[in-house]
RODOVO-333508 format. One record per residue (C-alpha): z negated, x, y; residue in one letter. Coordinates in steps of 0.02 Angstrom, whole numbers, plus 50000, padded with zeros to 5 digits. Each point is the difference from the previous one (the first is absolute). Example, Ala and Ser with C-alpha at 12.3 -4.5 7.8 and 13.67 -1.06 7.14 Angstrom:
2
       w       u       v   code
   49610   50615   49775      a
   50033   50069   50172      s
***
This chain:
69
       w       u       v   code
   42985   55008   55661      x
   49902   49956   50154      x
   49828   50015   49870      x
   50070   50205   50019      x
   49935   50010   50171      x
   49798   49953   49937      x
   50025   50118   49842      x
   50004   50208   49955      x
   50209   50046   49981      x
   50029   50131   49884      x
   50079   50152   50061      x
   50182   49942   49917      x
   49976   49812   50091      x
   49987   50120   50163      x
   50130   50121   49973      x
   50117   49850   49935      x
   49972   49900   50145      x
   50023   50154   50114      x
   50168   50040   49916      x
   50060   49808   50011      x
   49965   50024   50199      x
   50109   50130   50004      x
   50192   49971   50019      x
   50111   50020   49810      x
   50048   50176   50041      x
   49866   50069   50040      x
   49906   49922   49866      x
   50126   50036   49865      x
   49996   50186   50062      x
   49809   50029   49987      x
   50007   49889   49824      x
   50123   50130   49914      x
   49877   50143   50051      x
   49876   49930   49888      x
   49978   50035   49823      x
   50080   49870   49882      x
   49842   49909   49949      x
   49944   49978   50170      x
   50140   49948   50068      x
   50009   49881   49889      x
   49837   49935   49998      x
   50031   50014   50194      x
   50163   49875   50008      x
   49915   49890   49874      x
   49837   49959   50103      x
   50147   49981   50162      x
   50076   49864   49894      x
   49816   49907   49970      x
   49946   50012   50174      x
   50065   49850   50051      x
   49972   49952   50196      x
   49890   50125   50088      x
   49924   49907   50144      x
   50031   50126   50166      x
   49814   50035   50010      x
   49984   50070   49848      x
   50170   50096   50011      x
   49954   50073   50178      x
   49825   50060   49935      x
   50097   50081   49860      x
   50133   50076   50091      x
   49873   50056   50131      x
   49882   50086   49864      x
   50140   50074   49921      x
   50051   50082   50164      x
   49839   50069   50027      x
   50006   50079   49839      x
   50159   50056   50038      x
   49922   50113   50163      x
***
């Protein structure tokens, strides 16, 4: 995992990580939104991420947010 902070995530590795930074309910509620395949494609590439070193997950979480606004 640390090799993900030299290399291009793909847009699942980013929302995954971004949904395992969020607490389970919240997570769990913006999961069932999602169509089926998604989600599960979603939940799946949760389970592989492994550890996300804090770098990475705060440059995530803050390019998500941006998005978000």
């Amino acid at each position: 995992m640390a090799s993900r902070q030299n290399i291009e995530m793909s847009m699942e590795e980013r929302i995954a990580i971004f949904l395992a930074s969020l607490d389970e309910q919240t997570a769990a509620a913006v999961l069932q939104q999602l169509d089926t395949d998604l989600m599960a494609r979603l939940v799946g590439s949760i389970r592989d991420l492994g550890v996300v070193p804090g770098a990475v997950r705060d440059t995530v979480m803050s390019a998500c947010l941006k998005e978000i606004h």
